[in-house]
N, C-alpha and C positions, 0 to 999 in steps of 0.2 A: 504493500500500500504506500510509503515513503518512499519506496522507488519509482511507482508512480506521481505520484506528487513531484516529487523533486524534476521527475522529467518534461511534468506540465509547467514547473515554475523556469526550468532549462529552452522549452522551446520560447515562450512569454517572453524570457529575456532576448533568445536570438533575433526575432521578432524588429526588436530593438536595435538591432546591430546595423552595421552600414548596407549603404546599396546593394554589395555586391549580395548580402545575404537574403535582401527583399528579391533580386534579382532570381537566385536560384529559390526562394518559395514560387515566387509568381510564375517561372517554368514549371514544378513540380506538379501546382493545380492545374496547369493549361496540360501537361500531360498526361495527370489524373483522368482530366475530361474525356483526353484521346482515348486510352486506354478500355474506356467502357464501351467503344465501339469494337475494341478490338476480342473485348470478354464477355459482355451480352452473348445473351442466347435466347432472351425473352422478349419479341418484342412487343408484348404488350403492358411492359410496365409501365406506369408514365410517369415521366420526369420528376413528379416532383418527388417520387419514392425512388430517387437515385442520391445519388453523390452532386448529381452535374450544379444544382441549384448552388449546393452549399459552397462546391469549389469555385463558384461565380462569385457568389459573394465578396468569397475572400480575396479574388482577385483583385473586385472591386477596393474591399478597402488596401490594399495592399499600394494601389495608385494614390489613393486620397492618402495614405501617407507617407508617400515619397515625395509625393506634391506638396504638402505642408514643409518637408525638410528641405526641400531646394527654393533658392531664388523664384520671385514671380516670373514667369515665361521660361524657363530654362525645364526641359523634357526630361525624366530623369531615365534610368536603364531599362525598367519595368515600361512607361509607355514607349519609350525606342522599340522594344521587343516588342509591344501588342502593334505598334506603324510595322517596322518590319517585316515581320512573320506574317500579316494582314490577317489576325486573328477575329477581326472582325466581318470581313469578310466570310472566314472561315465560318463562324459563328450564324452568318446570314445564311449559308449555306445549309446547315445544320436545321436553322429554322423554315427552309423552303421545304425540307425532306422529311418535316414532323417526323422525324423520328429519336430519342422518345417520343411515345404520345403527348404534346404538351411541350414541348422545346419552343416550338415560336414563341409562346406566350412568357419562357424564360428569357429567353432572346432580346424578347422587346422589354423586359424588363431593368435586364444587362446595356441593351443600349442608352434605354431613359435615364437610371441612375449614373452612368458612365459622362452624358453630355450634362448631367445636370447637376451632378457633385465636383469633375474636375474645372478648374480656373480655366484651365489652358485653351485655347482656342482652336481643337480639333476638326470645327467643320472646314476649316481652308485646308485639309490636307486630303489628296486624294483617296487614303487609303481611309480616311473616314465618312466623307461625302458619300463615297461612290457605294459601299454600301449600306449608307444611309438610304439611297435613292432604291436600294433593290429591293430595302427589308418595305420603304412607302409600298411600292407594289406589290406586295403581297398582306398590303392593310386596306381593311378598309371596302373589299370587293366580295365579302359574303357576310351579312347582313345576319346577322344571331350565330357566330361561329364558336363564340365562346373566347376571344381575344381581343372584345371593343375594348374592356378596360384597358387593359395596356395598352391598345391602339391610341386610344385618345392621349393615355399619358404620354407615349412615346409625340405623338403630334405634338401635345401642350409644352415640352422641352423643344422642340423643333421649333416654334411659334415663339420660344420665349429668345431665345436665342437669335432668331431673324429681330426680334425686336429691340435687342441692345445693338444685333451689328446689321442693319437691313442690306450691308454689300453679298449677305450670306444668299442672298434669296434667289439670285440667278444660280447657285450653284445646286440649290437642294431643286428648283424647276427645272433646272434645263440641263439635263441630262440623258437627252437622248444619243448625243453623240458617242460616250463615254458606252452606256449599254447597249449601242450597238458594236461594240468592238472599235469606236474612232475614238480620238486624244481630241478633247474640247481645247482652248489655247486656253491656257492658263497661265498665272503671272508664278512667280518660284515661289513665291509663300503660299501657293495655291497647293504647289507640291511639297510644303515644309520643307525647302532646299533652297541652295546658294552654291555657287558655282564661282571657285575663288578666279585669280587672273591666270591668263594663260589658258587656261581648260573649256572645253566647249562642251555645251549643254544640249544633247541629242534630246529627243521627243521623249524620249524614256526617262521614267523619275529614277530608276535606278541609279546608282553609284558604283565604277566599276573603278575595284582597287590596280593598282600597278601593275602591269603582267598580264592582266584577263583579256576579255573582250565582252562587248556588249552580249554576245551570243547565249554569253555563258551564265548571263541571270534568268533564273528560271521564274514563271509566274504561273505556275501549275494553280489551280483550287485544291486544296485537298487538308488533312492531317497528318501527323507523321506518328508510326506506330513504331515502339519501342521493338528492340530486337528480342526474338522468342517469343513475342506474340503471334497470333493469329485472327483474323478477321473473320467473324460468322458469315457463311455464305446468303445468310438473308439480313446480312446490314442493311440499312436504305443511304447509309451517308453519302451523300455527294464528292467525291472527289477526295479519298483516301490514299495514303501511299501502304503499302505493306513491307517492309521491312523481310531478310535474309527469313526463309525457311518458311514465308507467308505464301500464300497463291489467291488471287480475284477469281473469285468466282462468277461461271456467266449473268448471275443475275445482280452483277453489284453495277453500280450507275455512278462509276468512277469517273471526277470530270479533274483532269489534268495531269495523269500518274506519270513521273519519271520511271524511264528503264536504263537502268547502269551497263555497264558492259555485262554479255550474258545473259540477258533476257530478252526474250520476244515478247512484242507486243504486235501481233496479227491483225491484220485489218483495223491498224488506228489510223487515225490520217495524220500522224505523226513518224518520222521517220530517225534512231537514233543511231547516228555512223558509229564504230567501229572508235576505239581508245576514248570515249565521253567518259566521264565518270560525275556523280552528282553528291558532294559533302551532304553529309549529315547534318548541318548548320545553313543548308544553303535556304537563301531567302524566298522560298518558294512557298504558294500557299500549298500546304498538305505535305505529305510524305513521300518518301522516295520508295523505288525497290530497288533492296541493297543483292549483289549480286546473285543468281540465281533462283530470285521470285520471275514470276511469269504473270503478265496481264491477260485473260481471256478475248475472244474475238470480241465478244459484245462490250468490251470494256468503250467508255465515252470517254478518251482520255483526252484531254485541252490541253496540251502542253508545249511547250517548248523543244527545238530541237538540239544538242549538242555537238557543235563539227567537231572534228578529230583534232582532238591535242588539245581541247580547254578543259577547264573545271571550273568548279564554283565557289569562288572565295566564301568562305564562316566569318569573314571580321567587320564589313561594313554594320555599320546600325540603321541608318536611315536611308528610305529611299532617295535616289537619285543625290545624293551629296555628290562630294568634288568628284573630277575624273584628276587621278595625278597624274604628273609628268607624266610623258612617255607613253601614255592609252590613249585611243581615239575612241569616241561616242560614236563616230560615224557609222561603225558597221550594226549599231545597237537597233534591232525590230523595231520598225515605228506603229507595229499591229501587234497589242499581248494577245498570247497563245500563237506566235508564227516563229518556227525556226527557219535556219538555213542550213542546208545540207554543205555537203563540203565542193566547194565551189561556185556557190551562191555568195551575193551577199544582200546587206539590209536595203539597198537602191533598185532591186529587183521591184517591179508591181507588188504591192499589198494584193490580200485577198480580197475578193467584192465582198463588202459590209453587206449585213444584212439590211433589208428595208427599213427605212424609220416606222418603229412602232409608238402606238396612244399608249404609252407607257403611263402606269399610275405615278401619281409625284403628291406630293404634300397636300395642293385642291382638292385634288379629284381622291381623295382619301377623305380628306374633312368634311368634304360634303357627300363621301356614302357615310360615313359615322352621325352625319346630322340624322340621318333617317331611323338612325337606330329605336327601335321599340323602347329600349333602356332612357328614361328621362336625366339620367344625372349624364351618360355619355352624348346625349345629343346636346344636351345644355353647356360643356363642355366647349363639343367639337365649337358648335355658334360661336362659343366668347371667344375662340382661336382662328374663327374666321375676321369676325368681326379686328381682330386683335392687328389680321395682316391687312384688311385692307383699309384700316386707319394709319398704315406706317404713312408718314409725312414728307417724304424722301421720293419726289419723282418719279427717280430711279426705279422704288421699289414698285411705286405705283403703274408707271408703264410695263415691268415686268410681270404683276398680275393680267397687266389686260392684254399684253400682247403676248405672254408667253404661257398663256395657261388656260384652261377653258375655265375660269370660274364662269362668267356670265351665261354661255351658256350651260353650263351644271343647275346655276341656282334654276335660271329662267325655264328652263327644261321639268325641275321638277315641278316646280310651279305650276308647270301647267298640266303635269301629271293627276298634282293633285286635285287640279280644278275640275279635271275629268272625270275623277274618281267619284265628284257630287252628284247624288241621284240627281236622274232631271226631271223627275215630278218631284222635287221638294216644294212644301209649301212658301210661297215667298213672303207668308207671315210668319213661319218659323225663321227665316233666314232672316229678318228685320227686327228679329225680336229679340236675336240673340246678343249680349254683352260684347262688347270689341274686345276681343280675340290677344294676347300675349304671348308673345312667342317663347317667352320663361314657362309658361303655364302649362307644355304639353301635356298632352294627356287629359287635361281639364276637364273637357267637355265630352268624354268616354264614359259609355257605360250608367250616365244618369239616367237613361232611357226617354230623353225629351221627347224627340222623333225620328223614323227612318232618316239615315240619313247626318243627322248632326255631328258622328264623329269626321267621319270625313270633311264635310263644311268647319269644323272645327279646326283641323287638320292644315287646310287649305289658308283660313281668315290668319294661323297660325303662322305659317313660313311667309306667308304677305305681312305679316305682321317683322319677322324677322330684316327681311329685303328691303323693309322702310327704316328700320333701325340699321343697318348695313348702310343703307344712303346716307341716312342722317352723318354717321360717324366717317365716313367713307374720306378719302384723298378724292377732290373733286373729278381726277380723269378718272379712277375708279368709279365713282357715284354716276356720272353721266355715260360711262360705257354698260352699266345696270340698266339705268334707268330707258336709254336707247334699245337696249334687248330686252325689256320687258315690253315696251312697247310693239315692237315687231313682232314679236314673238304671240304674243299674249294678247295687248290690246286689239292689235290689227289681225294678226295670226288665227284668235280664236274668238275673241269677244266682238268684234266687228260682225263678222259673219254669221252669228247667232241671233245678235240684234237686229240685223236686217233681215233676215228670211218673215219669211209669212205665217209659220207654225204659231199660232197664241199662245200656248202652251210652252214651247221651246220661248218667246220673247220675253212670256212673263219670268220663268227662271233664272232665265241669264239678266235681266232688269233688276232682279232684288238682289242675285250675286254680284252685279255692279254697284247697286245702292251700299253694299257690305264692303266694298271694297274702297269704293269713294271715302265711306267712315273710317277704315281702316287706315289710310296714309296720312303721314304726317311730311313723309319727307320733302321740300321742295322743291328738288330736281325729277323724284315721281310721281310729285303733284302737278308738277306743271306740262310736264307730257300727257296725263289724264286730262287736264282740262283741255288743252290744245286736243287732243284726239277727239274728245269729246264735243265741244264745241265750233273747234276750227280757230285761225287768228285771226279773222276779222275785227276791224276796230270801226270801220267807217260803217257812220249812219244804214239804216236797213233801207230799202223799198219794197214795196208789195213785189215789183217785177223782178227782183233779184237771183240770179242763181244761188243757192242754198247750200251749203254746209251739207251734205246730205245725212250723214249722222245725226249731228242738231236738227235737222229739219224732222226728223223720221221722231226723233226724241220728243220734241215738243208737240208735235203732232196726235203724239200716244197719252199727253196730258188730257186729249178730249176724245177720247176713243171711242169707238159703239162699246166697247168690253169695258164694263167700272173699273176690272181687278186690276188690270192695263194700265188703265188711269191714274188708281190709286198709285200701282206701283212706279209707274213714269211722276207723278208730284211729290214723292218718297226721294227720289234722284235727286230732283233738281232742289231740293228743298235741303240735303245733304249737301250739293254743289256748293250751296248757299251760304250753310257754315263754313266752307273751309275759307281760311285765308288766304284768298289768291285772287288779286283786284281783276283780274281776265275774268270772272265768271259774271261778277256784277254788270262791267263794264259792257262785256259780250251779249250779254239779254239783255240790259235797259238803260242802262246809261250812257249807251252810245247814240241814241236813239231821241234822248233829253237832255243834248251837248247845247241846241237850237231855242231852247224855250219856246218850239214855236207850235207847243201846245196854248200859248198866252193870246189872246186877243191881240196885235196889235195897231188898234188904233178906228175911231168912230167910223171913219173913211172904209175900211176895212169890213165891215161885217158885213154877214151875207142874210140870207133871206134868213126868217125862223125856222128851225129846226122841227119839223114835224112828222109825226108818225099815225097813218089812219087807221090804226086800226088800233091806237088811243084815244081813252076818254078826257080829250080836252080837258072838263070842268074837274074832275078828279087831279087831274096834276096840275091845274092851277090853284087847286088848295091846297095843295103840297109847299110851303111855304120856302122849300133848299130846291124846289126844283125850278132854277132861274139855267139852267142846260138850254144852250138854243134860243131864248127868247130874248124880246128887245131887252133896253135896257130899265125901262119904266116898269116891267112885268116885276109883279111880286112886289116892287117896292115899299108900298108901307105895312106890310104885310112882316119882310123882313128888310128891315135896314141893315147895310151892310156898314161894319165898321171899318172897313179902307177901300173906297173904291179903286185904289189904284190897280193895274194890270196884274200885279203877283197876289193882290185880293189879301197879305196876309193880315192877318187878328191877333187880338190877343190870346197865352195860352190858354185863359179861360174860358174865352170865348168859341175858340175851337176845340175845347174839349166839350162843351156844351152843346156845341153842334152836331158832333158826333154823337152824346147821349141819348138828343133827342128826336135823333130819327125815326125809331120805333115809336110810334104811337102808343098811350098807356094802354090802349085797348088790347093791342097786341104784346105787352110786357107781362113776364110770369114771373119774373124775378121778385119782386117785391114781396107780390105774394107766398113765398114761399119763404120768406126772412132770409133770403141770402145778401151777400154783402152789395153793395154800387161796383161800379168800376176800379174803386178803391182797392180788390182782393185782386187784380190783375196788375197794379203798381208794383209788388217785389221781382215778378217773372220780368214784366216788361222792363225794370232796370237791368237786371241781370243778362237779358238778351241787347237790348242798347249798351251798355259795357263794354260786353263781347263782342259786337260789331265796332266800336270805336277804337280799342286791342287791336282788332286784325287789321281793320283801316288805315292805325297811324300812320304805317311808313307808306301808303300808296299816295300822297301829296294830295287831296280832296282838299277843295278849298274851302272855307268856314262860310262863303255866302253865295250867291247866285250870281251866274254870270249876269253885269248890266245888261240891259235890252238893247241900248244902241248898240255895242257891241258883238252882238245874235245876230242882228239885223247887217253890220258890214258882212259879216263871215257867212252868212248864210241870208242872202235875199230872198224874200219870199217860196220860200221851202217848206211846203205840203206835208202837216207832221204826219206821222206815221208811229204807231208806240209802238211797233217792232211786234216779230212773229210771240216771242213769246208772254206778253202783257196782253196781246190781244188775246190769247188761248184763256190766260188768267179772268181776265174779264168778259168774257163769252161764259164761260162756267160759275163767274158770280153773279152773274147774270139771270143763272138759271137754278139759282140756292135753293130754289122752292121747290123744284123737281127732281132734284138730285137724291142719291141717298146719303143717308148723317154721316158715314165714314168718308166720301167723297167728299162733300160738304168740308169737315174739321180740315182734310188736307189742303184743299184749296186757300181756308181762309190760313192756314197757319203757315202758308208761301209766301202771301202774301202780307202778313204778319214780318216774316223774316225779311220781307224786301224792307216795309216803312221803318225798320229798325237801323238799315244804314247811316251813315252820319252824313252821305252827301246831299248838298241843300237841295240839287234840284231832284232827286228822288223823294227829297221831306216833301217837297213843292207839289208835286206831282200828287203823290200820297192821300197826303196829309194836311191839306189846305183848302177847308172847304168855302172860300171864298175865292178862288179863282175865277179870274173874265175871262171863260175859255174859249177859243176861238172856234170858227164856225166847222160840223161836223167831226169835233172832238170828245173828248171824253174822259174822266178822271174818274180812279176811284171811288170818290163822294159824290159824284154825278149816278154812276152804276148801282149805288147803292139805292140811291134816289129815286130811279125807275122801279127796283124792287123794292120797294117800300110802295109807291105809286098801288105797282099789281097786288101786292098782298093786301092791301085794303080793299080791293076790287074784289079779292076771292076771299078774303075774310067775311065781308055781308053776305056772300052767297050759299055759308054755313052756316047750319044752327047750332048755337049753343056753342060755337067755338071760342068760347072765354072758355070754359069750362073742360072741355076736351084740348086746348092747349095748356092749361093746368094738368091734367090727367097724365099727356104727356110727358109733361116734364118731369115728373115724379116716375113716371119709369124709366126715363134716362140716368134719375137720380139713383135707383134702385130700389125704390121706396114702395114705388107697386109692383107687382108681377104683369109684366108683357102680355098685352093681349091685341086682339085684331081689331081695329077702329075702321072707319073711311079717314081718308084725307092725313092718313099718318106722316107720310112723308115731307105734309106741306106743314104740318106741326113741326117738324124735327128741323123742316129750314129754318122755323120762325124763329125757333130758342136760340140757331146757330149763328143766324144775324143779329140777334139780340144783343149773345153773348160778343161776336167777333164787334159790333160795333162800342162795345165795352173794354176790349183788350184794344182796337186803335185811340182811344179815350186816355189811355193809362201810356201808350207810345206816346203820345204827344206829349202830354204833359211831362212825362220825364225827357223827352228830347229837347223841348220847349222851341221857338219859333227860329226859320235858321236868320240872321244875322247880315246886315249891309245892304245895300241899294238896291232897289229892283230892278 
């Protein structure tokens, strides 16, 4: 027991002793590792009931403390030996061949702690990059394999590392030349080497001591197996060497075995002359066979060839260091895995590279790991996209979009997911649903709302990501998204859904856009939405104009024969509405009331009265607001107006008043019922006018109306026109009485959202019910006017309609149960005018009157 002790306190201390001692542990493990392929015989143990984990470890810490003992930057013997031997590589190897069961997943465990515990800056060396780039392709490309965890860790050390040095990021992308058997140009710290004076620096990073030649560094893959071992005929390692008294069996998938003098290797495509010999130290990845082992026909050997009369120096440490005196680089392979026989040399043609392959790299790994079922790994992978295409650095930023497919990856799935959405979902569940967080996956699974919601979930999900991606984004990042979502997405799929004729198919993809509209925040993908949406028109409308035909088809579906159509086209535009992007406003109505030349200008000017025959005259001239059309003496003492001037404005109390008292008490139930005045609409309607004057500030709206002589240079006698979609708006308010109550709230609550903006001649328009409006015009408080006119006409021609609009209202309120009346519908308009001219009542006065000359 004390002999043991004393031996664990003996090794403890050696432990401790100089390099050269760290040096021969940190080989012992790495040959330990070898060694299990050489003594297995089970292969279905898995990994982590081996050795291999534990002698990784220790490897591991074995670097981190020779690292701690040396200068910053300065390599010490242990990582010279893992660059040399390219035990990483080897390693990658190991993990392509899962063999143990479960090795990839040590693999990437060894590499993430490896780049994320040492100081040293091993992504510039080739011998780390490059199989950094093999082990990416083999992440990331099977979706529940049982190695996302480590996958992601291994990315989130890749990620963090581009993000202290973002020069790293062309080396870990672009890499295709390298796997396909080509030398990328790299700068010599790219190769952790330096090439002192006098010496020339061939393509090869190797280092060939005094005496050699290039020929004679071997770049085999493989392991080197101790002498007296033996290799089980059902290894699966990739490119082993076997050692004196071993034999490859035909089923081994040996990729690059040396053959010493004395050995055949049959049908390799490697040829070795006659006096070669290969050190036992030589710098090759994997093992040799030491004289009289044999490689099988089926052997895959990748290797090097040997001319007659070289060998392979054991003493270099680092690839490609000096060439001393007296050696030439020139005859050194400019292709690894290519000899030269004897009589050849390295200026001969290369072999044809193979094609350039979509090789996986860093992207296209992160974003199969976003999809993963696992929420802590997709939540991950995101903040490590998110992470690279915030890098700040041009550089970095042009190398995402041009060297890499992120856009189209994300865009792609995107619209995977879009497809995935049933297409009879109800487009009231899809409007119903909460805006969507891209942290949140999983959310909206499994609460059984409706067919259908996980995947709309799913989708409002990664749209939700793609907008946070923009936000954070390097703006050529953000705008090379933004540009392939639209092509892809907007025009690609959503364009052509909304135009087809199927009602069914418009209404879906309608409320998927209203969802999607709510969804963005970003700017650069908010402004490609509106523009696709809309078009850029800025100039004035006319009836005769060619149309936007998206917009035109959009606005059109605000007054459909189909209500659900309807509802769901003033759902859109009523969503446009909120977002901050002064094109939406400006594009439907304020381009339209740049002219003021909805204003009367001037006595000279008027035209004949406005009349309509198949009104009751005597009815609307006891309508005391409806002075619409008529001279200027109509109505007058009836209602005096308190500004005659052309903008007609009052005071705010006087046009809240105006507003109040449209309805007639006959037709008022509110009172009845002890509910509150227009006064319960004051906290909404501030909180909406807020919000509009927020998004406004930076679009430069000016605080008053442009003057009239002013209109009048810039615009001569110009025929107003309130633009396609005011007219849709007012056509449908028009007709509150016959509409149903859901259609009704939508219309008025658009139009709600427009009188809320801050600009004066939208308040003007609105909101000011003493406008001189000129001839064949129309405003708001005009339209409201004539339906009030009609509902008194069809109010007498019911009985007892105090009474059954009381009724009414009390089942809107919940207070009765629903039952079947006559004339229900023209009840539900009356509450709805009632009410909506209650909430422009509470607009106005907190907006209050706009401000400076007419």
């Amino acid at each position: 027991m004390l002999s043991r002790l004393g031996a664990l306190l003996q090794q403890a201390v050696e432990t401790r002793e100089p390099s050269v001692d760290l040096l021969e542990a940190f080989t012992e493990h790495w040959t330990g590792i070898t060694s299990y392929y050489l003594e297995a015989t089970d292969e279905s143990v898995p990994a982590r009931q081996t050795d291999i984990p534990w002698r990784l470890r220790q490897m591991l810490d074995i670097l981190v403390h020779e690292e701690r003992q040396r200068p910053p930057g300065d390599a010490g013997p242990c990582l010279e030996f893992l660059l040399q031997h390219k035990l990483l590589e080897t390693l990658g190897t190991l993990g392509k061949a899962e063999y143990p069961p479960g090795m990839r997943q040590q693999v990437l465990l060894f590499f993430s702690r490896l780049l994320g515990q040492l100081q040293h800056p091993l992504l510039h060396y080739l011998n780390v990059h490059r199989p950094v780039q093999k082990l990416l392709q083999l992440s990331g490309d099977r979706l529940g394999s049982g190695t996302e965890k480590e996958e992601v860790q291994f990315t989130a050390v890749l990620c963090s590392k581009i993000q202290q040095d973002p020069s790293l990021l062309p080396y870990i992308l672009e890499g295709k030349s390298i796997l396909n058997g080509r030398r990328a140009p790299e700068s010599p710290r790219a190769e952790g080497l330096e090439h002192p004076p006098g010496t020339s620096a061939s393509s090869t990073p190797l280092e060939h001591p005094s005496g050699t030649t290039a020929s004679s560094t071997h770049r085999a893959e493989g392991l080197e197996h101790p002498s007296g071992t033996s290799a089980s005929s059902t290894c699966r390692a990739e490119g082993l060497e076997h050692p004196s008294g071993t034999s490859a069996s035909s089923t081994r998938r040996a990729e690059g075995l040396e053959h010493p003098p004395g050995t055949s290797a049959s049908s390799t495509p490697l040829e070795h002359p006659l006096g070669t010999a290969a050190s036992s130290t030589c710098r090759a990845e994997g093992l040799e066979h030491p004289s009289g082992t044999s490689a099988s026909s089926t052997c895959r050997a990748e290797g090097l060839e040997h001319p007659s009369g070289t060998s392979a120096s054991s003493t270099p440490r680092n690839e490609g260091l000096e060439h001393p005196s007296g050696t030439s680089a020139s005859s050194t392979p400019r292709n690894e895995g290519l000899g030269h026989p004897p009589g050849t040399s390295a200026s001969c043609p290369p072999a044809q590279p193979c094609q350039p392959r979509r090789d996986s790299n860093l992207v296209t790994c992160l974003v199969a790991l976003c999809r993963s079922k696992k929420s802590r790994v997709a939540l991950k992978a995101r903040e490590n996209l998110l992470l690279l295409a915030g890098l700040s650095q041009e550089v970095a930023a042009t190398c995402l979009v041009r060297g890499s497919a992120l856009c189209q990856l994300l865009v792609g799935h995107l619209c995977d997911l879009y497809s995935a959405v049933p297409a009879g979902t109800d487009p009231a569940d899809v409007l119903a649903m909460d805006r969507a967080s891209w942290r949140s996956q999983g959310d909206g699974a499994g609460d059984g709302g409706f067919p259908g919601k996980e995947s709309l979930a799913e989708f409002l999900g990664w749209l939700d990501f793609l907008d946070e991606l923009v936000m954070g984004a390097h703006p050529l990042v953000a705008d090379a998204i933004s540009r392939a979502v639209e092509e892809k997405f907007f025009q690609g799929i959503l364009q052509p859904q909304l135009l087809q004729m199927s009602e069914l198919a418009v209404l879906g993809a309608t409320a998927v856009l209203t969802g999607t509209v709510r969804q963005l925040r970003a700017p650069a993908l908010l402004h490609r939405l509106v523009l696709f949406l809309l078009g850029p028109h800025r100039h004035p409308e006319t009836p005769g104009d060619a149309p936007h035909p998206l917009r035109a088809q959009l606005i059109d579906r605000c007054d459909h024969l189909c209500d659900e159509i309807s509802l769901a086209s003033l759902r859109l535009f009523e969503e446009l509405l909120r977002k901050p992007h002064e094109h939406v406003a400006h594009n439907l109505v304020l381009r339209n009331l740049e002219a003021r030349a909805y204003l009367q200008r001037g006595p000279e000017e008027r035209g004949a009265p406005e009349t309509d025959p198949e009104e009751d005259g005597l009815d609307l001239e006891e309508d005391p607001y409806f002075t619409d059309g008529f001279p200027d003496s109509f109505g007058a003492t009836k209602n005096p107006s308190p500004a005659l001037t052309p903008s007609g404005k009052g005071q705010v109390s006087e046009v809240v008043s105006s507003f109040l008292c449209l309805v007639p008490e006959e037709a008022k139930t509110s009172s009845c019922m002890e509910e509150g005045g227009y006064d319960t609409y004051v906290h909404d309607a501030l909180g909406m006018v807020q919000a509009c004057r927020a998004s406004a500030a930076p679009w430069g709206w000016p605080s008053s109306p442009r003057p009239l002589d002013s209109c009048h240079s810039c615009h001569p006698r110009v025929a107003f026109y309130e633009g396609h979609f005011l007219k849709v708006l007012f056509d449908r308010m028009s007709r509150i009485l016959d509409q149903p109550y859901s259609l009704n709230l939508q219309v008025t609550s658009v139009l709600s959202q427009l009188a809320a903006f801050p600009h004066p001649h939208l308040h003007e328009y609105l909101l000011d019910p003493y406008l001189n409006l000129a001839p064949g015009c129309r405003s708001l408080f005009s339209v409201l006017v004539r339906v009030i006119g009609e509902l008194m006409q069809r109010l007498q021609r019911v009985p007892h309609s105090r009474a059954k609009l009381l009724l009414v209202r009390r089942q809107l309120l919940g207070l009765l149960p629903g039952e079947q009346m006559d004339h229900t519908v023209l009840f539900k308009g009356v509450v709805v005018l009632e009410e909506f001219c209650k909430e422009l009542a509470a607009i106005a006065l907190v907006k209050g009157p706009p401000e400076g000359p007419p």
